[in-house]
N, C-alpha and C positions, 0 to 999 in steps of 0.2 A: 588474570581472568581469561578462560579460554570461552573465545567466541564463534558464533556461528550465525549464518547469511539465510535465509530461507526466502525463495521467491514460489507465488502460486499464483492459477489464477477461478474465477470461482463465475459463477452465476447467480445473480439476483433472482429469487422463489419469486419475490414481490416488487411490485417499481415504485425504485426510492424517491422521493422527491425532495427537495432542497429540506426540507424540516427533516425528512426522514435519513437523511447522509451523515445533517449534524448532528442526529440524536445518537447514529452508530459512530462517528467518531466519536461523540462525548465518552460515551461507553468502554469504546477500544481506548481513548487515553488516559482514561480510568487506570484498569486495569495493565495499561504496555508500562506507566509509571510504577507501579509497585513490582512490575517484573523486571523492570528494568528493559523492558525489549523499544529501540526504536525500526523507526522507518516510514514510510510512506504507501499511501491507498491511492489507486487511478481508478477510476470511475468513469464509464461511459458506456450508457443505452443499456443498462442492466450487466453488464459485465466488471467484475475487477478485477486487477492486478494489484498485487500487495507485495512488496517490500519487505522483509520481519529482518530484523539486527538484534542479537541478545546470546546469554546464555545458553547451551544447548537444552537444557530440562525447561527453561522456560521457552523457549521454540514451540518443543513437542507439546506442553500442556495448551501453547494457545492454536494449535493445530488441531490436538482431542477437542477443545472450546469450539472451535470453527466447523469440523464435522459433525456436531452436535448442533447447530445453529440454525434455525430451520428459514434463515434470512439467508442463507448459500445454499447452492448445489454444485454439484460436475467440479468438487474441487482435482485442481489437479500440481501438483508439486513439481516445476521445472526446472528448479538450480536449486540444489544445497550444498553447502562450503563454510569449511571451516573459515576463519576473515583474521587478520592482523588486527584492522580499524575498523570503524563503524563508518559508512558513507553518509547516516544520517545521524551524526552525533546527539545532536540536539533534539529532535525531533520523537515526541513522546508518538505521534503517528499526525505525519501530514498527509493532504489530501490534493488531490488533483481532479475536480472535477471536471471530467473536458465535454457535457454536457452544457458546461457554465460556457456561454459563449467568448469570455474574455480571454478563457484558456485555450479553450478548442480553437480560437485561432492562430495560437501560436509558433512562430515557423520553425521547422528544424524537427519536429515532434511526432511522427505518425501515430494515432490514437484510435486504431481501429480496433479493440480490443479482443473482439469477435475473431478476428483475424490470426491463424496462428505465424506465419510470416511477419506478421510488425509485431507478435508478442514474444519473437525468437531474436528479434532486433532489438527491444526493448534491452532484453535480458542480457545480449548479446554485450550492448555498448551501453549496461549498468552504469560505470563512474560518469560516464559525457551525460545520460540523463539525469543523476542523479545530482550534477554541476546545472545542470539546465534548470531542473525544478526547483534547488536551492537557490535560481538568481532569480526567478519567478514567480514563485508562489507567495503571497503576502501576508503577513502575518497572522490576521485570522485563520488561513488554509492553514497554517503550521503548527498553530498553540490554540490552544481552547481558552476563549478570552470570554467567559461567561459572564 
């Protein structure tokens, strides 16, 4: 199965609020499951950063889905790459909200998302964050436990 990595990062039309995060990941693991795409959402002060792991035809459809979505704007596509492995295997779409202050305190992490300097670092040292959020984020943030 050949794979591929898609990072972006996007602006909130509208400000989400703790019911409104979980209602879009409910959504997004909806649908990442039937495509098969994982990965991970960072969330903070109206900005995301999103993660996508999947098939390449399923990538692009949930790119068309995202440019279509009147919950983003100012998307913009920073790393695509073909992948050996998923970094987020498991993970139908986890969430980081560093909004949530238990996150946002986190060391090791800069979360300025606004910022393109820590969203070039983000990207940059992908597997060490992607090892960080996996020892971090607790299992509500990972699986939609409705």
């Amino acid at each position: 199965m050949k794979l591929h990595r898609l990072v972006y990062t996007s602006q909130a039309t509208i400000l989400f609020n703790k019911r409104d995060l979980l209602d879009l990941l409910h959504e997004s693991r909806g649908y990442n499951m039937v495509d098969s795409i994982s990965g991970v959402l960072m969330h903070k002060k109206g900005f995301f950063l999103q993660v996508i792991e999947g098939e390449p035809e399923a990538i692009d459809n949930l790119i068309s889905r995202l440019k279509k979505d009147s919950r983003h704007s100012n998307i913009k596509i920073l790393y695509e790459s073909p992948i050996e492995k998923r970094l987020f295997q498991n993970w139908a779409m986890g969430c980081a909200d560093f909004d949530d202050p238990t996150l946002s305190m986190l060391p090791g992490l800069r979360t300025d998302l606004s910022d393109s300097k820590v969203i070039n670092s983000l990207v940059n040292r992908l597997p060490e964050v992607a090892n960080f959020l996996i020892e971090n984020l607790t299992e509500p943030q990972i699986n939609d436990r409705k």
